[in-house]
N, C-alpha and C positions, 0 to 999 in steps of 0.2 A: 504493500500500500504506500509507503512513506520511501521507496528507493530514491525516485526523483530527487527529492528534498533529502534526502540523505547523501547521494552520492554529489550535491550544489556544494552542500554545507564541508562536508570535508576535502573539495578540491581548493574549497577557500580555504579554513584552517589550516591544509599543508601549503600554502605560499605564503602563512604567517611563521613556521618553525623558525624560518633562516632569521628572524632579524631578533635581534638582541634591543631594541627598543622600537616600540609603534609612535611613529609620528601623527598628526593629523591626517596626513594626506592619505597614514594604513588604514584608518581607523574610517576615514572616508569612503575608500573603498572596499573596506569588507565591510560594512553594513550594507553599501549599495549592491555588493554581491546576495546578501542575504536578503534585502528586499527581493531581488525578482528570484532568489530560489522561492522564495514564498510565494510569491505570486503565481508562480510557473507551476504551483505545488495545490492550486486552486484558494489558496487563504483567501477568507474579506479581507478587500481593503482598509478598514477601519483595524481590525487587526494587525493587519502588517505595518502599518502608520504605527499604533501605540508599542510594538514589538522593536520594530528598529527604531524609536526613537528612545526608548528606553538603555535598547543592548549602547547607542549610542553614549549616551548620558553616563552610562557607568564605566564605558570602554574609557571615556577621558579625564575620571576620577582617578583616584590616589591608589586605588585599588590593583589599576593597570598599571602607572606608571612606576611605582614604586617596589613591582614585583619583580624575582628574581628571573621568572617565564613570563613575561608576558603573551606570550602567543595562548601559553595556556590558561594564561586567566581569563584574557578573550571566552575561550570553549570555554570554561565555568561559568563565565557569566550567561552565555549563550543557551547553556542549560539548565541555567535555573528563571532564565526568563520564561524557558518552555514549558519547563514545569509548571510556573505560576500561572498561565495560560491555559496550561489542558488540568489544570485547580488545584495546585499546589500539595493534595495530600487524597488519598485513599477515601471515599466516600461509601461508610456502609451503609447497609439498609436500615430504616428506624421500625422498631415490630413495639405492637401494643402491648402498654401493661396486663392490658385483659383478653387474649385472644378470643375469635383467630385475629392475626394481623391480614390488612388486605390490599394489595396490589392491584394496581389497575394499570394495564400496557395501551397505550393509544400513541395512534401511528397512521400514516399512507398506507396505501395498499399494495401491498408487493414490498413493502419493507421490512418483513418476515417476521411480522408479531406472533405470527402462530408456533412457528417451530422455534421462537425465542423463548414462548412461554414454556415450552417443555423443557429447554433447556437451563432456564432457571429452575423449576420445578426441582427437575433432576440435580441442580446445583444446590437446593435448600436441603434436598432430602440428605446427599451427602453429607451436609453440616449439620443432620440430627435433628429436622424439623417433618412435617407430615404434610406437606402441601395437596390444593385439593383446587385441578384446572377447574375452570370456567367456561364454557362455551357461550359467550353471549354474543359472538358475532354472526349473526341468522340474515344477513342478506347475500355472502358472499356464497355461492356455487360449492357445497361440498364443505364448507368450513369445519363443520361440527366436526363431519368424521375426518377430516382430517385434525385437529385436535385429538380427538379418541385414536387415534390411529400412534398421535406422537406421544401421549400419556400412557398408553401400553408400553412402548419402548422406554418411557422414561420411570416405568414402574410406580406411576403415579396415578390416582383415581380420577377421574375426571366426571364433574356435573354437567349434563345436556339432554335438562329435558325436555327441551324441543328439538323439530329434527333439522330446524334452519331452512337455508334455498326460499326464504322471503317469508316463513312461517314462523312466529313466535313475537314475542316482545323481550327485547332485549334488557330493559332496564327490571322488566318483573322477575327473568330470572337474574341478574345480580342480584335483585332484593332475597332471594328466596337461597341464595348462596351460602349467603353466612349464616341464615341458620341454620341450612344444611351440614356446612364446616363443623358448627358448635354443638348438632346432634353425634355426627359420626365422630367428633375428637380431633377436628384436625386444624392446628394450628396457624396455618397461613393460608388466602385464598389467593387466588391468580388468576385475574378476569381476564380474557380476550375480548379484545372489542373489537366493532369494525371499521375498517377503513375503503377509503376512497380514492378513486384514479388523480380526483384533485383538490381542492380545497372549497369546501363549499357550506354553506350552515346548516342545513339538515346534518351532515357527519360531526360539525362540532354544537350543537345543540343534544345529540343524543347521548355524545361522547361527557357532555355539561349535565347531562341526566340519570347519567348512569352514575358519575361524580358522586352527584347531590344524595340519590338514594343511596348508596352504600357508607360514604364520608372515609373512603382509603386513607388507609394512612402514606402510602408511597404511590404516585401518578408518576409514572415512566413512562417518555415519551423516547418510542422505536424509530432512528433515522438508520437510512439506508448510508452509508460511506461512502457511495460510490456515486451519488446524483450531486456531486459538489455545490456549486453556490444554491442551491434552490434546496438543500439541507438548512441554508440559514431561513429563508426567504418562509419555509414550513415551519422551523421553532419556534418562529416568530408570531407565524399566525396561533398553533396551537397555544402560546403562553398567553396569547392575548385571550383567545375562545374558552380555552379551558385550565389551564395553566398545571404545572407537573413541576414535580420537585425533583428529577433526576433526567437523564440522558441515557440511552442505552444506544450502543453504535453496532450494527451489522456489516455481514461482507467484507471484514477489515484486512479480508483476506486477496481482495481485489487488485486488479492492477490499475485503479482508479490511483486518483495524485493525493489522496485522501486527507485536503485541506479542510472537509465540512468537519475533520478531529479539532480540528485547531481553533476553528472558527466557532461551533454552534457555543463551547461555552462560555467562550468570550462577550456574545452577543446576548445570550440570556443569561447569563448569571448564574445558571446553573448546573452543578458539577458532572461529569459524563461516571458512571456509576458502573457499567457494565461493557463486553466489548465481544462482541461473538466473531469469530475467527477461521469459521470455515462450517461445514454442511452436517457432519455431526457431534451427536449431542453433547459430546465433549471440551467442546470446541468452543468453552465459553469461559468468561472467567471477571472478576472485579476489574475493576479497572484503575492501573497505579499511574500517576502521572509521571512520577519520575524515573520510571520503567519505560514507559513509553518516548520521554525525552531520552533517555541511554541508546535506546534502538533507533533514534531518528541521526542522533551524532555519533552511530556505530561503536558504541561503548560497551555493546553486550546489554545480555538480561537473564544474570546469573542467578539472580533471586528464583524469578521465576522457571529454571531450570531445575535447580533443588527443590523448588517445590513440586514439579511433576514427577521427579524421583523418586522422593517420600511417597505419592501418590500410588507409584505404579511397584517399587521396590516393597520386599518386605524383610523387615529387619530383619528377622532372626536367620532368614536366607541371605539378605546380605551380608552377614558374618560369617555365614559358611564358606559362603564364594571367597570372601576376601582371603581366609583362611588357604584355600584352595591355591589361588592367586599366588600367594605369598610362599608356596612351596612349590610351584612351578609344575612338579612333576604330575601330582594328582590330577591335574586339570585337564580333564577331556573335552571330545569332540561334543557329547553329552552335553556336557556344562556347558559349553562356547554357546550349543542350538538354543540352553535355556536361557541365557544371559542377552541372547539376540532376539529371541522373543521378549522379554520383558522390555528391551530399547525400541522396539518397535509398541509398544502398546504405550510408548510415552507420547508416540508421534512422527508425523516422516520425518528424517533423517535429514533432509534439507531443512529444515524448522528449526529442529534441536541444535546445530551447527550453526545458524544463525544467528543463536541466542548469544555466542563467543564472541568477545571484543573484537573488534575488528575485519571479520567476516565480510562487512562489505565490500571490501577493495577485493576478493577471491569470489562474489557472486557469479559470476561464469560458470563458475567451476561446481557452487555449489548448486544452479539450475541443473548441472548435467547430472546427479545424482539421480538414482532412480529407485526406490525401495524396492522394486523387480529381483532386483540384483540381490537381495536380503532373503528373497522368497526362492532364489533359485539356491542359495547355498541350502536352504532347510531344506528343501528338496532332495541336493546331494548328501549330506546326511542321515536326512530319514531313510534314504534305499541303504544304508549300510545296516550290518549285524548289529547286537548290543557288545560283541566281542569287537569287532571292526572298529565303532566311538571307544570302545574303551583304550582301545591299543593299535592306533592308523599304521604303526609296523608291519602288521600283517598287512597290510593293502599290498597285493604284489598286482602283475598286469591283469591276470583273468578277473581280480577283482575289481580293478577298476574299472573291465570294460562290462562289469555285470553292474555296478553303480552308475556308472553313464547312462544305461540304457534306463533301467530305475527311474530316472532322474529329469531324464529328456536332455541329458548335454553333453556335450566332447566329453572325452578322454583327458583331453586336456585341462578342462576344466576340473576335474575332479583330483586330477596331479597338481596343479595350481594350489587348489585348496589345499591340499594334505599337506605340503611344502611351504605354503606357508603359516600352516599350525604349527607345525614342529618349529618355524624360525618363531612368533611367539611364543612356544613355549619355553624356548633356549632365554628367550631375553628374560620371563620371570623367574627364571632359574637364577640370569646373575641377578637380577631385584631383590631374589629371598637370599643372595649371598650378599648383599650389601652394596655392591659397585662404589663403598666408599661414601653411601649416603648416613650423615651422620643420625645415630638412632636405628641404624637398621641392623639386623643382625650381621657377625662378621664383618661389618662396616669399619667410617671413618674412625671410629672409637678404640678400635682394638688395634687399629693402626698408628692410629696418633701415639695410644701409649706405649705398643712398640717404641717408636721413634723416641717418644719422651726417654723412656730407656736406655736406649742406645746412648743417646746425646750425652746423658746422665753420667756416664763414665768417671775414671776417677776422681778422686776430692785434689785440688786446685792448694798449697799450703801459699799462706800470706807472705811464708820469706821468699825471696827472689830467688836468694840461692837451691831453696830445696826445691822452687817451683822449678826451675833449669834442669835439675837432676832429673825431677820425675818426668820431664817431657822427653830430654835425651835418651832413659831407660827404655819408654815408650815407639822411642823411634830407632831403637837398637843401635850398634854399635856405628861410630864416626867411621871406622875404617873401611867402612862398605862391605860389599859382598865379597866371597871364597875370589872371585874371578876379576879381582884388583878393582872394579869401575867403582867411581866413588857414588857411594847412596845419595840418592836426592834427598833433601831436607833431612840432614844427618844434624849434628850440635851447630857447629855454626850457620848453618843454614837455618836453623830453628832460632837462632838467636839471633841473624842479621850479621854475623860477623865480629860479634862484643859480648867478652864474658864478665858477666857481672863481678863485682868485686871478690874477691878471695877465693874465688875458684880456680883447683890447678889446668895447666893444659895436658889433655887427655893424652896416652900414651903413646909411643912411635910418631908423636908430633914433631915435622922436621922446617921452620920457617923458614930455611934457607928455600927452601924450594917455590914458597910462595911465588908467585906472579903477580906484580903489582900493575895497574893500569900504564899502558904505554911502555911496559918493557916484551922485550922478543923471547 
């Protein structure tokens, strides 16, 4: 959604590394860089006015100038202006003292209120709540059951007791919802409402009615991400007609420039709450702003990476594995198929890589990714024995050409693999020997004190005299080796040619023979 305006913003920040102070004239034109990334990126105008005139204002404060990096105070400031912009902090949902709490989603149509409600649904239940859909949008073709259709998937019960297709009263079953909720026990409702091709008052009248009768405690208002400037142009009308305390943003998965992020909450005032990410149900999540600014200035989004690992990992299995890991040999083909399945269930492979700092500037590389390729190794796997994962030694040819076929792929493809299991398993081999990493077994530590040891050698006395003796005993005798050649760093060589006071000259010492500079 945000590459446009990500790959803008970091070709300007890398033509600010080189300079060791920002003049006026830098600070002129990386803002004017940043206005049209913005613009180019679909931002309002009004937006991008108070945005670059702010990053302005602070780029030629004391803040900049007086820093050690100024390039990189620039990008800090850069990203907390963004932050401040898509609302400065984490917006939870508010639930009633006395349930149920109730939700009401109002939106255009085609801006995916339906299969958003499930997947909030599916998102509450997670978090230990009992939510209970709504079907109250009865004029749209199939609505209801579609609703019924995403509240089975999302394991969540859903109200419709009408059949919709232009039959029913919309505002009497929201009326009839929450006591519904408060008979069966379920603590949160989630109304579907209906929406329209455009904006018109019969839709925000019914939408002001259904409001009225229930008194929701949270009105989320559903924008599509991808219909740029006319994302503000609808905030605006909904906040006037019926008015909504949060933003939920769809499609964010788009290759739209996805400026209505930046814009809708700047313009209403209020905070973007939720952000669905792609078709299913998973595929949704809070929405952090300063997560979101990390990934527009290609910073990463580590937080939310550990949190889908937590998600999808389970501990007491990740202690096994690591265990495994860490002694290199145990770790089979087995383990590899289970640990591949689990990184697949956190998301594609292109997603999760994205989340790494700097990822953007390798985007190429990472569109060519193809989970395919994930699905073809469990393949050649799965056609192996449970003797075969446990020990790919035995793979000789007939067996790989009985895994190939198995598998639907070369020969070579299956040699590939095996070959390079065994080069990971060699590497965690030296991992669980230590490579010298301090803290790790057989590591830097046992080496250091080695060394310490060595070095440690004999004790040093404070007199000159005795310290001479013990270095010349140490370097053995002056007269050299059996074979007459005189020893390198014998006594006087260890001393420079000057024996400390009161020491005699070592034996068979004959000075006539010396050589003094400039004699033949």
């Amino acid at each position: 959604m945000f590459e446009t305006l990500s790959d803008r913003l970091t070709s300007v920040f890398s033509s600010l590394r080189s300079k060791g102070r920002l003049s006026d004239a830098d600070i002129d034109a990386t803002t004017r860089e940043i206005r049209i990334a913005l613009l180019e990126a679909d931002v309002a105008l009004p937006v991008v006015k108070a945005f670059v005139a702010q990053v302005k204002e602070r780029a030629r404060g004391a803040e900049v100038s007086q820093a050690l990096n100024p390039a990189q105070q620039v990008v800090k400031i850069v990203n907390d202006e963004l932050i401040a912009i898509l609302g400065g902090e984490t917006r939870r949902l508010r639930f009633a003292k006395t349930p149920p709490s109730v939700i009401m989603l109002a939106g255009l149509q085609g801006s995916g209120k339906t299969t958003l409600a499930g997947k909030l649904a599916k998102w509450l239940r997670e978090q230990g709540h009992a939510p209970l859909l709504v079907a109250a949008d009865l004029q749209r073709p199939n609505a209801v059951q579609q609703l019924q259709v995403v509240g089975e998937r999302a394991q969540v019960a859903v109200y419709a007791p009408e059949p919709g297709n232009g039959v029913g009263d919309p505002i009497e079953v929201a009326r009839r919802s929450v006591d519904e909720a408060k008979r069966l026990q379920h603590d949160v409702v989630i109304i579907d409402t209906a929406g329209r091709l455009g904006i018109d008052q019969e839709m925000m009248k019914q939408a002001a009615d259904i409001r009225d009768a229930v008194s929701p405690d949270e009105v989320l208002f559903v924008v599509d991400a991808m219909i740029g400037q006319d994302a503000v142009t609808t905030a605006q009308a909904f906040m006037e007609g019926v008015g909504f305390d949060g933003v939920v943003l769809t499609k964010l998965d788009g290759d739209a420039r996805g400026g209505a992020a930046l814009s809708v909450r700047h313009i209403t005032g209020r905070p973007i709450m939720f952000a669905s990410t792609g078709e299913k149900l998973e595929d949704f999540d809070a929405f952090h702003p300063d997560r979101m600014a990390s990934r527009i200035l290609d910073m990463g989004d580590i937080l939310t990476l550990i949190e889908q690992a937590q998600k999808t990992f389970d501990e007491e299995q990740a202690a096994k594995m690591a265990t495994k890991l860490t002694s290199g040999e145990n770790f089979t083909l087995e383990d590899f198929l289970e640990q591949m399945m689990m990184v697949q269930k956190m998301g594609p492979i292109k997603n999760l890589l994205g989340m790494m700092p700097g990822m953007g500037q390798m985007r190429d590389q990472l569109n060519s990714i193809d989970d395919r390729d994930l699905d073809r190794i469990a393949a050649i796997i799965r056609s192996m024995t449970p003797a075969e994962r446990q020990d790919p030694k035995i793979i000789n040819g007939s067996r790989r050409a009985r895994i190939a076929a198995g598998s639907g792929v070369s020969v070579s493809a299956v040699s590939n693999l095996v070959t390079r299991f065994f080069d990971a398993q060699k590497m965690m081999k030296r991992m669980a020997g230590g490579m010298g990493i301090p803290g790790m077994p057989g590591g830097r530590g046992k080496a250091a004190k080695a060394q310490k040891k060595a070095k440690k050698g004999r004790r040093v006395s404070g007199d000159p005299r005795k310290a001479a003796l013990g270095k010349a005993a140490a370097d053995g005798p002056a007269d050299g080796p059996a074979d007459g050649a005189p020893k390198k760093g014998g006594v006087l060589g260890n001393l420079g040619g000057k024996l400390p006071p009161g020491m005699e000259l070592p034996p068979g010492f004959d000075p006539s023979k010396l050589r003094l500079p400039g004699q033949n």
